[in-house]
N, CA, C and O of each residue as an XYZ file, in Angstrom:
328
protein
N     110.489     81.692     95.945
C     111.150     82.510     94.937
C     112.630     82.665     95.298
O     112.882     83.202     96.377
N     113.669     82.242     94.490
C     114.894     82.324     94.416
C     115.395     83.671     94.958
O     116.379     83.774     95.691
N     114.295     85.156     94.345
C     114.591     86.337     94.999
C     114.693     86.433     95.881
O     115.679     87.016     96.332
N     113.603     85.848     96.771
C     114.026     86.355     97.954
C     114.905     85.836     99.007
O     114.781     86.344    100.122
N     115.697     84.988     98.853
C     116.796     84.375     99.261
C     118.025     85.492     99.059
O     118.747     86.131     99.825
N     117.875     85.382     97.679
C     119.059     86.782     97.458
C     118.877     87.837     97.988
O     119.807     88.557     98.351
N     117.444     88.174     98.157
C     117.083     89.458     99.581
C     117.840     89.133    100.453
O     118.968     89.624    100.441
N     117.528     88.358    101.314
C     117.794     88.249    102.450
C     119.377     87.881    102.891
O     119.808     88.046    104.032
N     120.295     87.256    101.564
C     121.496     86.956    101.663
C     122.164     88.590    101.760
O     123.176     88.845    102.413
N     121.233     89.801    100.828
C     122.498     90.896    100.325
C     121.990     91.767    101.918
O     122.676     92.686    102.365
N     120.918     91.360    102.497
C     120.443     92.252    103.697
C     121.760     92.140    104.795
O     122.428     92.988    105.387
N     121.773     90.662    104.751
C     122.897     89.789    105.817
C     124.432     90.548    105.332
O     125.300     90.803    106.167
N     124.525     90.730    104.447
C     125.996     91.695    104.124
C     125.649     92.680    104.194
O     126.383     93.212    105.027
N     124.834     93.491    103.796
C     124.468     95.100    104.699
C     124.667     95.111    106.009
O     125.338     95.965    106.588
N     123.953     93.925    106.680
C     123.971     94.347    108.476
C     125.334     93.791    108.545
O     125.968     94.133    109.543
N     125.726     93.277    107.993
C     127.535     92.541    108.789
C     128.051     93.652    108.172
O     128.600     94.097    109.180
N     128.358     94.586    107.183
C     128.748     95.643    106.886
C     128.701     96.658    107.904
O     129.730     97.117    108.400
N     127.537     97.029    108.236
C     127.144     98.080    109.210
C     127.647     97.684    110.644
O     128.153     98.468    111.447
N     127.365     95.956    110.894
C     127.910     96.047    112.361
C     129.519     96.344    112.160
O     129.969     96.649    113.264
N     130.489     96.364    111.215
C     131.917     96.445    111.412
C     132.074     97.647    111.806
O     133.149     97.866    112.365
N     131.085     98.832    111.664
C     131.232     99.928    111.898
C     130.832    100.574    113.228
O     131.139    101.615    113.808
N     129.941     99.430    113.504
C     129.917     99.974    115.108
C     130.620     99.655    116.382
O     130.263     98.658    117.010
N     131.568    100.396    116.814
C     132.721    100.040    117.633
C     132.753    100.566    118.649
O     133.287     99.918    119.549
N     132.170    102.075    119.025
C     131.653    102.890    120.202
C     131.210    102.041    121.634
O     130.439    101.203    121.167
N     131.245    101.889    122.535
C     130.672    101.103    123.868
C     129.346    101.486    123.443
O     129.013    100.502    122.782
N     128.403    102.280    123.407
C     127.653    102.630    123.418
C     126.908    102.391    122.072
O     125.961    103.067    121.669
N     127.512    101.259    121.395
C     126.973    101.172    119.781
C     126.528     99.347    120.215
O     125.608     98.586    119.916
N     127.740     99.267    121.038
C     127.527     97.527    121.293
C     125.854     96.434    121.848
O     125.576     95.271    121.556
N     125.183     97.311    122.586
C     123.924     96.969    122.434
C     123.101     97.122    121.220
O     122.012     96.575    121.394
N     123.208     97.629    120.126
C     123.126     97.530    118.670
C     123.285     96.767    118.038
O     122.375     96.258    117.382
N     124.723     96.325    117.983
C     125.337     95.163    117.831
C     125.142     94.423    117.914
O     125.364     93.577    117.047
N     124.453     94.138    119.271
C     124.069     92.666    119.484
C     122.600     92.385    119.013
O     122.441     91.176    118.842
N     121.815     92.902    118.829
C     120.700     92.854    118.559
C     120.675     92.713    117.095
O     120.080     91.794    116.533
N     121.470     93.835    116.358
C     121.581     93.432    114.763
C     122.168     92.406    114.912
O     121.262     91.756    114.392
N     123.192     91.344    115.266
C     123.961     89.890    115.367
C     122.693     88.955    115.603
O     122.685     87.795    115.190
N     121.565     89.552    116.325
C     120.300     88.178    116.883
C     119.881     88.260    115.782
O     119.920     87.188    115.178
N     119.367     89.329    115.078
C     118.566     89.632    113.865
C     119.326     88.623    113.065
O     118.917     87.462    113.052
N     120.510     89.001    112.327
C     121.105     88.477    111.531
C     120.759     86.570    111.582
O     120.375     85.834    110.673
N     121.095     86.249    113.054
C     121.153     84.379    113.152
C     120.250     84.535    113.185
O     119.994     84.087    114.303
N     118.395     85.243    112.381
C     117.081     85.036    112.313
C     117.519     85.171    111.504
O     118.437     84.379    111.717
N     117.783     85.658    110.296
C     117.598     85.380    109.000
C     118.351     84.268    108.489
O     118.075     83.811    107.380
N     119.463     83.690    109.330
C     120.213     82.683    108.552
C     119.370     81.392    108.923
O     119.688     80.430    108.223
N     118.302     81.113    109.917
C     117.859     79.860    110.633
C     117.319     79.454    108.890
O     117.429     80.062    107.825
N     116.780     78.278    109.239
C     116.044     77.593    108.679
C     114.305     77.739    109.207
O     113.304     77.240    108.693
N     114.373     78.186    109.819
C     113.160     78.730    109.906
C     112.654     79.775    109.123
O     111.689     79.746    108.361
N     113.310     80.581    109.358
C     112.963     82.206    109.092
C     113.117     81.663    107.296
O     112.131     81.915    106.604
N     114.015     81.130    106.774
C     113.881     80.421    105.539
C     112.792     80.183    104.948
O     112.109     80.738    104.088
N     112.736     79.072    105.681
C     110.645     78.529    105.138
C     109.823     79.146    104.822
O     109.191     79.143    103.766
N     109.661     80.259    106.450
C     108.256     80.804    106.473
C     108.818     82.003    105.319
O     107.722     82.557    105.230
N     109.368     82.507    104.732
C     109.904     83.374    103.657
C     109.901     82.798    102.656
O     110.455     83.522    101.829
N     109.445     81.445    102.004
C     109.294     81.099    101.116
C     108.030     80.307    101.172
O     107.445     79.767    100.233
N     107.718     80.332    102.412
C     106.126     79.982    102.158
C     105.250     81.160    101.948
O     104.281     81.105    101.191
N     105.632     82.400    102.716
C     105.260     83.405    102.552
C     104.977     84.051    100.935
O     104.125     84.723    100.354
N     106.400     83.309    100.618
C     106.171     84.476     99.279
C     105.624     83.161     98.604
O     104.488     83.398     98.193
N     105.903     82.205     98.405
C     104.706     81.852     97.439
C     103.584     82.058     97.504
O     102.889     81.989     96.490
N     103.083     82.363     98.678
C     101.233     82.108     99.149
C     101.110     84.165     98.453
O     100.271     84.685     97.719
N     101.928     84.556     98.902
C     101.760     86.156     98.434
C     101.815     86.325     96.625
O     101.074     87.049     95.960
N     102.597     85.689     96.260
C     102.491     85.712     94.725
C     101.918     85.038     93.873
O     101.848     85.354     92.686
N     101.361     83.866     94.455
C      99.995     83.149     93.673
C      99.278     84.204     94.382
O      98.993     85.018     93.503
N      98.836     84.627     95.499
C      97.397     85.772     95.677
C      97.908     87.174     95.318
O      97.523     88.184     95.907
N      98.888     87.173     94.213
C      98.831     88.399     93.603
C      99.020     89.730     94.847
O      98.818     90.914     94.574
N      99.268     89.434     95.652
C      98.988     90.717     96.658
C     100.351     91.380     96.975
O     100.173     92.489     97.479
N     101.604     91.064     96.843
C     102.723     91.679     96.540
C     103.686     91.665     95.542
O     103.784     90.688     94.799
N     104.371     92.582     95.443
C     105.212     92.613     94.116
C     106.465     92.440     94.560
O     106.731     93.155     95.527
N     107.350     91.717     94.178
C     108.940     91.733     94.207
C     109.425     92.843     94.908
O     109.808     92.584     96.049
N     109.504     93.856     94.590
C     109.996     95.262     95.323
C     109.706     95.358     96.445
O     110.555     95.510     97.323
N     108.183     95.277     96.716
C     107.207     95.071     98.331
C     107.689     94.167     99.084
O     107.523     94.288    100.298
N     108.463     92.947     98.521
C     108.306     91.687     99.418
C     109.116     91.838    100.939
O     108.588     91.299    101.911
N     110.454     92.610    101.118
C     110.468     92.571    102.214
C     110.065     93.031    103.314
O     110.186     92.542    104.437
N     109.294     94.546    102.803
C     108.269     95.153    103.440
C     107.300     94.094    103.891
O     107.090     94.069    105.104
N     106.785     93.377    103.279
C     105.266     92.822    103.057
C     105.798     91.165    104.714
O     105.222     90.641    105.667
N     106.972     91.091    104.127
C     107.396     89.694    104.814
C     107.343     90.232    106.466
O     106.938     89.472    107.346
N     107.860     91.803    106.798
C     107.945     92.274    107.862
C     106.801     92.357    108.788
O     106.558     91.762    109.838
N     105.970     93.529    107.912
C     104.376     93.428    108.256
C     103.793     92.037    108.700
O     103.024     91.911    109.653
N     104.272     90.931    107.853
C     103.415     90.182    108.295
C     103.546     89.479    109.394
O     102.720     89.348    110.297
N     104.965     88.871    109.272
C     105.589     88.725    110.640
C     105.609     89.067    111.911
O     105.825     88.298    112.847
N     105.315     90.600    112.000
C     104.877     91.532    112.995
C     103.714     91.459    113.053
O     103.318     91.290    114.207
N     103.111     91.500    112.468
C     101.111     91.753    112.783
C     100.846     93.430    112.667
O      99.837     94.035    113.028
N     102.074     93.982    112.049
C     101.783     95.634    111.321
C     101.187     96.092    110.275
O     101.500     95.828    109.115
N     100.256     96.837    110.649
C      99.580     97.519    109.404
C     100.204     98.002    108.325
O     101.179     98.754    108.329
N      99.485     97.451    107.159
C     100.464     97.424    105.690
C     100.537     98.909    105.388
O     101.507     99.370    104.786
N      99.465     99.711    105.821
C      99.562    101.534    105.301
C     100.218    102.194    105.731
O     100.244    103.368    105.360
């Protein structure tokens, strides 16, 4: 789904937004961790399985557009959906 690309593109300008703001010494281990996060969402990996994901989730009907990045997290993690 085309959506969720655009998820994940407007997420990537939220966190590069938010990291400009963290400048504190004490913010910089933050930083870096939102920066690892971030080069996970840009791989080509994290790509795929987000569009294999959501197709296999929206032919089985089991999430809705709104849910999906919730749903992509959970699953990724092995976290309980409740």
């Amino acid at each position: 789904c085309a959506c969720s690309f655009l998820d994940t593109d407007r997420a990537l300008v939220l966190l590069e937004e938010y990291c400009k703001k963290l400048r504190k010494p004490e913010e910089q281990q933050l930083k870096k961790a939102i920066r690892k996060v971030m080069g996970i969402f840009k791989s080509s990996l994290f790509q795929a399985l987000l569009g294999s994901f959501t197709k296999k989730a929206t032919k089985q009907g089991t999430i809705s557009h709104s849910s999906l990045p919730a749903a992509v997290v959970f699953d990724v993690l092995g976290c309980p959906k409740d």
